[in-house]
N, C-alpha and C positions, 0 to 999 in steps of 0.2 A: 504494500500500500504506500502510495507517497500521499504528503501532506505537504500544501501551502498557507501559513497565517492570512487568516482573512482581514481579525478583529480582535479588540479586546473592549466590555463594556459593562457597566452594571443594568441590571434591570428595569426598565423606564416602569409606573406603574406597581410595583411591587404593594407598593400598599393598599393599592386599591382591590387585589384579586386575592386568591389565593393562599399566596407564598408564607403569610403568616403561621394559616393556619399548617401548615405541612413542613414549616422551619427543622425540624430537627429530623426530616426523611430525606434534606440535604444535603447531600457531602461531597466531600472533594474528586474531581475528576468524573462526579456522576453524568451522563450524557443526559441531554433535553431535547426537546421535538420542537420544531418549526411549524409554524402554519398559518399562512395568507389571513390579511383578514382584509379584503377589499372592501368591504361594506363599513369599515371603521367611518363615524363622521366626520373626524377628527383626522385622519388621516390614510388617505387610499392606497398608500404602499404600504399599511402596518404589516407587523410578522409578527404574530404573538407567540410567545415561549411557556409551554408547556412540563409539564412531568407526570409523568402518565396520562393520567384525566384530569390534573389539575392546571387550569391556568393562572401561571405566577406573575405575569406582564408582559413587557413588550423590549424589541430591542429599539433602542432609541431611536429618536424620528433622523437624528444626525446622521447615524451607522445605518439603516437600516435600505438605502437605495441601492447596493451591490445583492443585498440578500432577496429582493425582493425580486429583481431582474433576472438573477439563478433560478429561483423558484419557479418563476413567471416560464419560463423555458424546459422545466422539466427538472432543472438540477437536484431539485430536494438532497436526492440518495447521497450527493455530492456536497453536503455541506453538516459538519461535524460539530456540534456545539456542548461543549462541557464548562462544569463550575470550576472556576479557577480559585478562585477565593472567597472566604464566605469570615464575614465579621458579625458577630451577634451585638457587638455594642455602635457599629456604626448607625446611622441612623436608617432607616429602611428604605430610601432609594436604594441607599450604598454596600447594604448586607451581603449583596452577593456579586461577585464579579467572576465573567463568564470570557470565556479564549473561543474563536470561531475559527476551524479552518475549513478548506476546501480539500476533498482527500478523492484520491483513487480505489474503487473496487478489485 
């Protein structure tokens, strides 16, 4: 498998979904799911970030035009996103920071 760095970012959102509740099913290196969310009001390239059935936020509206345009063409399978960092006393934008690459099957 080869791997290209895509990103590095914390969770846009975190507070408002999820991630609270499921904070300590968190951990280092664990993988998360991508998923479109065109219908956002707020913004038509969202990608909201996932862990299993729970959605924990968004990747920031800054980062998020490369991931969306992958996706938009099929890459999904081709884009790898794990927890890189996870702080419990930062404040909860900042809890958890996440490494995105671009890898080969």
């Amino acid at each position: 498998m080869k791997k290209e760095h895509l990103a590095n970012f914390h969770i846009a959102g975190f507070t408002y979904y999820e991630g609270a509740s499921i904070f300590r099913k968190l951990k280092m290196g664990r993988k998360l799911i991508l998923k479109l969310e065109e219908e956002n009001k707020y913004d038509p390239r969202a990608v909201a970030i996932y862990y299993k059935d729970f959605k924990i936020g968004f990747i920031p509206r800054q980062d998020n035009r490369i991931f969306y345009k992958l996706m938009k063409v099929g890459l999904s399978d081709h884009i790898q996103v794990r927890i890189q960092q996870i702080d419990a006393t930062a404040s909860p934008e900042e809890q958890i920071r996440l490494v995105a690459h671009l890898v080969t099957n």
